[in-house]
C-alpha positions as CSV (number, residue, x, y, z in Angstrom):
1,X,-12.3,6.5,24.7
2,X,-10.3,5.4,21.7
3,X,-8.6,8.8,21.2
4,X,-7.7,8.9,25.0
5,X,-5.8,5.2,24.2
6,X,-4.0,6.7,21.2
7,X,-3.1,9.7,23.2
8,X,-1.5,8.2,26.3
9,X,0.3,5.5,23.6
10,X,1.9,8.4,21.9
11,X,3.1,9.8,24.8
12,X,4.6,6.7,26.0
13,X,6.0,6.2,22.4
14,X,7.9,9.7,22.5
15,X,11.7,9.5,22.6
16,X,13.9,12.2,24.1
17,X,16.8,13.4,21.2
18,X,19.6,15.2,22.2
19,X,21.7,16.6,19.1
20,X,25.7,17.4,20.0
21,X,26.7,20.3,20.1
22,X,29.5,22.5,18.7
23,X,31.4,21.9,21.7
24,X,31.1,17.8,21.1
25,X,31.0,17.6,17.2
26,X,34.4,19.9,16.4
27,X,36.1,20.1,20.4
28,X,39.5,21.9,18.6
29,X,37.7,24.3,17.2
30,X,35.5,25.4,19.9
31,X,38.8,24.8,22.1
32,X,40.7,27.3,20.4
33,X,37.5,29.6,19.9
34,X,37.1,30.1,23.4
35,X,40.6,30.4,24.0
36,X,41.0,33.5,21.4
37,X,38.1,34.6,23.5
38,X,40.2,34.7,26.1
39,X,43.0,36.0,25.3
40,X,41.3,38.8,23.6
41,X,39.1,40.1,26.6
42,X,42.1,39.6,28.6
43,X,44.4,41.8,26.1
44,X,41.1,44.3,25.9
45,X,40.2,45.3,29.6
46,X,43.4,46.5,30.2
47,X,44.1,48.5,26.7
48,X,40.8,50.0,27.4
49,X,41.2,51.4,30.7
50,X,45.4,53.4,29.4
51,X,43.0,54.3,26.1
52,X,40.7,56.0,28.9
53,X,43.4,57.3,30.7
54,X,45.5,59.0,27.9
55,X,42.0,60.2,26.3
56,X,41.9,61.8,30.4
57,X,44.8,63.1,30.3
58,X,44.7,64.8,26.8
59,X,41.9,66.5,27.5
60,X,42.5,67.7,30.6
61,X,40.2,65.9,32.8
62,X,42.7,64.6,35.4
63,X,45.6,66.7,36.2
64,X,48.9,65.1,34.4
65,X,51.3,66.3,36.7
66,X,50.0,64.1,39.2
67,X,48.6,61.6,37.1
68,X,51.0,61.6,34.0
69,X,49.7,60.1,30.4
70,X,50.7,56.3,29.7
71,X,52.8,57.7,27.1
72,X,54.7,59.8,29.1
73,X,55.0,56.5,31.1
74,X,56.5,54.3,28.5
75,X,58.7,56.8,27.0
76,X,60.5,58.0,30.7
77,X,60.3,53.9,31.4
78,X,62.1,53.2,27.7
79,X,64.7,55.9,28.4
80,X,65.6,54.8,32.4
81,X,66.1,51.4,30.9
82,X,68.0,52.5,27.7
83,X,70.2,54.7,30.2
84,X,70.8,51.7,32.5
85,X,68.6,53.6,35.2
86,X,66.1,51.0,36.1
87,X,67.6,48.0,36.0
88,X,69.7,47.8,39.0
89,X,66.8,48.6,41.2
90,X,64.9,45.8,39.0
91,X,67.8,43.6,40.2
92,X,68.0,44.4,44.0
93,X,64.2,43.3,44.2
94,X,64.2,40.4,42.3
95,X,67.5,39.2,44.2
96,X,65.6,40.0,47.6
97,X,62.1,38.4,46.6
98,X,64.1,35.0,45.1
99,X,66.0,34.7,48.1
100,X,63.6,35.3,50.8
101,X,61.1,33.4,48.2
102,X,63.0,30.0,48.3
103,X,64.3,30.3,52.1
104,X,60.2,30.7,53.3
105,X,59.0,28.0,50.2
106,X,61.3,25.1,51.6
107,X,61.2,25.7,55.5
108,X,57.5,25.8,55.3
109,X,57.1,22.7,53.0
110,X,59.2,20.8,55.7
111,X,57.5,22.0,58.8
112,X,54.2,22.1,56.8
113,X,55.1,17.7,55.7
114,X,56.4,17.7,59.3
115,X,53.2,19.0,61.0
116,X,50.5,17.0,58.6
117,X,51.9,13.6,59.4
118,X,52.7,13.9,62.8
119,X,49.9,14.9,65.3
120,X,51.7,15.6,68.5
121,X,54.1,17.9,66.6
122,X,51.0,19.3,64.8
123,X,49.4,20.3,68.9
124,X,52.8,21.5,69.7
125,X,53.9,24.0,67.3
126,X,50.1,25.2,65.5
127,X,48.8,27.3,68.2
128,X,52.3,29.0,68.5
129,X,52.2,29.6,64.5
130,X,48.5,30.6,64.2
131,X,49.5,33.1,66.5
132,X,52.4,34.6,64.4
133,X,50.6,33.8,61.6
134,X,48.1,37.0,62.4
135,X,50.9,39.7,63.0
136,X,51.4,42.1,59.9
137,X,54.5,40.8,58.4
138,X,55.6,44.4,58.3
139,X,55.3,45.1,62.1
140,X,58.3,42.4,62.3
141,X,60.7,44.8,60.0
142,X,61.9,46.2,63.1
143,X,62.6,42.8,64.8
144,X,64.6,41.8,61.4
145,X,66.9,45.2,61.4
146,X,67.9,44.3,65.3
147,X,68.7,41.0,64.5
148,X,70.2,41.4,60.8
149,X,70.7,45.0,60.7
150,X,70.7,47.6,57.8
151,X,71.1,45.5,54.1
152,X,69.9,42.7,52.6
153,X,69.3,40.8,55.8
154,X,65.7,42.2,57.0
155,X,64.0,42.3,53.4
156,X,64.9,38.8,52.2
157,X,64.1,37.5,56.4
158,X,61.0,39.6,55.7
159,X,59.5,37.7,52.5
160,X,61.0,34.4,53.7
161,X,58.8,34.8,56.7
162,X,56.0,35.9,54.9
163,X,56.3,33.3,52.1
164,X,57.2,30.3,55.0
165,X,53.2,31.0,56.1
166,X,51.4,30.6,53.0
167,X,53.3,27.9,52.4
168,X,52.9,26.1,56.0
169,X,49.4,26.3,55.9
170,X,48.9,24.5,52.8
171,X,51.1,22.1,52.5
172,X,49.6,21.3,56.4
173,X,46.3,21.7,54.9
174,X,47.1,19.1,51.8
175,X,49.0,15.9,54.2
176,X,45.9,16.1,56.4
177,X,43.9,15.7,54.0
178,X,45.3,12.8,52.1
179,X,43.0,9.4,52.4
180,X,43.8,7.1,55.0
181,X,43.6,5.0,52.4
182,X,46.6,6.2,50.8
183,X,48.7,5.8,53.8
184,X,47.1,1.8,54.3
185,X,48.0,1.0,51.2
186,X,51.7,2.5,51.4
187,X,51.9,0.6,54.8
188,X,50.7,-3.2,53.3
189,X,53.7,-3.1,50.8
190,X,55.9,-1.9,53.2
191,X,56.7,0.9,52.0
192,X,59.8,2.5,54.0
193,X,59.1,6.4,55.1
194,X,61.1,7.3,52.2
195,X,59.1,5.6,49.9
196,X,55.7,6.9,51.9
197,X,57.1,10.3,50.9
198,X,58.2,9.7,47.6
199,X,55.0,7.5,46.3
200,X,52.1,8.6,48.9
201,X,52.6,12.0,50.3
202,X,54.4,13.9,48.3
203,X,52.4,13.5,44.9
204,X,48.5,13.1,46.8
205,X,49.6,17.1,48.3
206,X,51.6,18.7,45.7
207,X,48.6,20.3,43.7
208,X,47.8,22.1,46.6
209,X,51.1,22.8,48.0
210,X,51.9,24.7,44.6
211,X,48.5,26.6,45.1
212,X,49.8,28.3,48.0
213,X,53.1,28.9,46.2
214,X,51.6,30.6,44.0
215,X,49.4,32.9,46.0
216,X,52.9,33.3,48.2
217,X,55.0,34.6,45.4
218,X,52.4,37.6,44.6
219,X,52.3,38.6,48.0
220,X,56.4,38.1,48.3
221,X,56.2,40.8,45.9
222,X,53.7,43.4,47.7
223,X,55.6,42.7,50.8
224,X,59.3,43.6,49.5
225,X,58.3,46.7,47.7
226,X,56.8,47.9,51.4
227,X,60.0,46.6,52.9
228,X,61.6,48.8,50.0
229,X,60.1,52.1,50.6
230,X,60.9,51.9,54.6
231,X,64.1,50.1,54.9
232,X,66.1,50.5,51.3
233,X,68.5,52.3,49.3
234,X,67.8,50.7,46.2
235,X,64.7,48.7,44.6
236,X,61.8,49.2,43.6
237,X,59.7,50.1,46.1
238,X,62.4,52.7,47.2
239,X,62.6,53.9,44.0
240,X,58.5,54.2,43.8
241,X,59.3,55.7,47.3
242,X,61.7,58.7,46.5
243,X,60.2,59.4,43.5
244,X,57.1,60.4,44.9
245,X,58.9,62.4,47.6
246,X,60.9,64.4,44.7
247,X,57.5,64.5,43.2
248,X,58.2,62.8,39.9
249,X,55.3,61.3,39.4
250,X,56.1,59.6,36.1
251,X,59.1,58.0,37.4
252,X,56.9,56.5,40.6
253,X,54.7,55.0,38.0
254,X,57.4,53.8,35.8
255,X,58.0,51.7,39.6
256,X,54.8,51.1,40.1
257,X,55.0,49.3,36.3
258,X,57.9,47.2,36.8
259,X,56.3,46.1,40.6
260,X,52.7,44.9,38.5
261,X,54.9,43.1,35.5
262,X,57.3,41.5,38.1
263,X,55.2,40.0,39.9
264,X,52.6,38.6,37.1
265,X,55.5,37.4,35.6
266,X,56.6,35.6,39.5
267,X,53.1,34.4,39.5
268,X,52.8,33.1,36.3
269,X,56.3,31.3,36.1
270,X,55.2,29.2,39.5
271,X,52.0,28.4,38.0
272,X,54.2,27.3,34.5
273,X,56.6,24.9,37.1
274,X,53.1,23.5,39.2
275,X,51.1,22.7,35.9
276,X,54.3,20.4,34.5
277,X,55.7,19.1,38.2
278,X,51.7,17.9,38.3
279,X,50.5,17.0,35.1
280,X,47.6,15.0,37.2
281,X,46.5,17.9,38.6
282,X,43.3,19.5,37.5
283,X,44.2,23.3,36.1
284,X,43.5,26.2,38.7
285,X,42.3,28.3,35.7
286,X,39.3,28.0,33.6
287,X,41.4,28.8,30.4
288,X,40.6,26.3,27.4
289,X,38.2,24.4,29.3
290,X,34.2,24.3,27.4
């Protein structure tokens, strides 16, 4: 009997310690820890997999005139640029993609604003857009070369129009779903539409907003190089295009290069100008985060 008492009075006595850990007791240094982390399996995956492919090529496993080493790569790549080769098709695409990038960015932001605060214009126009919104971007090359004919027209009305969607939908997306709250509060200081837009709307729907601008400027750049390769006489894509028809294979993925770098870089300089026009905004990445 008396050991049972003692027993259930330890028990009851017991206390739960939780010791910090690394994370809590030095946060810089496990900060930059799992950021080197990072960055290193990042920098690895990708050295890796050309490691594997020049050890492939060397030794004869794939053939290299269709598949040529990474060396061979980088040292055609080095000498189009040194010879002034590459960069005017570098040019013609990143002309086309900025263009059509900012025409699609800003008419979909305003019909996007438009459409989230006003509901009749919302059940006029959304049907019509989901519609459009479905048809391969490419099938409407055709419709662009009628209206615009051969040039820049088509490819920069191309990405616009393929940009203006991504960006519709989210921005749309973001308005609606702003807190009535938001918009009450706005109204009881009398806030003028202006100021709704400068103060409610505009900040509560940005985060997302640049989301979709960011997913928008990859696929601006898938969508141009296609555009390239059927409608061109320069660029990228026609360059990754011809060379495959002439059947130099090193110079299509010299192309094929520049296309992945371009648009990391695009991608990566949107997500640079969301993170400081929304410091508020939680971080769409996991990077430096415990």
């Amino acid at each position: 009997m008396n050991t049972a008492l003692r027993k259930e009075r330890t028990d009851a006595a017991a206390v739960l310690v939780r010791r910090p850990g690394p994370g809590e007791l030095h946060p810089v240094r496990t900060h930059r820890r799992r950021r080197t982390l990072e960055l290193s399996l990042a920098v690895a995956v990708p050295l890796v997999l050309v490691l594997l492919w020049q050890l492939a090529t060397a030794q004869a496993w794939i053939d290299d005139r269709v598949y040529p080493a990474p060396s061979t790569i980088l040292a055609d790549g080095w000498d189009r640029a040194a010879a002034g080769d590459l960069w005017p098709d570098v040019r013609a695409t990143l002309k086309r993609v900025l263009a059509g990038y900012a025409i699609g960015t800003l008419s979909g932001y305003a019909l996007g604003l438009l459409m989230g605060s006003l509901s009749l214009v919302r059940a006029a126009l959304e049907p019509l857009l989901d519609a459009l919104y479905v048809v391969p971007k490419l099938a409407l090359l055709p419709i662009f070369l009628n209206m615009f004919g051969l040039g820049e027209g088509p490819q920069v009305a191309l990405v616009a129009a393929t940009v203006f969607f991504f960006v519709w939908i989210s921005t749309m997306s973001a308005v609606m779903a702003i807190p009535s709250g938001y918009r009450d509060a706005g109204q009881v200081f009398g806030a003028s539409p202006w100021q709704m837009f400068r103060h409610v709307l505009l900040p509560a729907s940005l985060p997302a907003v640049l989301v979709g601008a960011r997913i928008a400027a990859g696929v601006a750049v898938l969508v141009i190089v296609a555009s390239e390769q059927i409608a061109a006489a320069n660029g990228l894509g026609h360059l990754i295009f011809d060379s495959r028809a002439l059947f130099q294979n090193d110079v299509m993925f010299v192309g094929i290069v520049c296309v992945a770098v371009l648009g990391v870089v695009f991608s990566e300089l949107v997500r640079i100008l969301g993170r400081l026009l929304t410091p508020w905004a939680p971080r769409d990445r996991g990077r430096g985060q415990s």
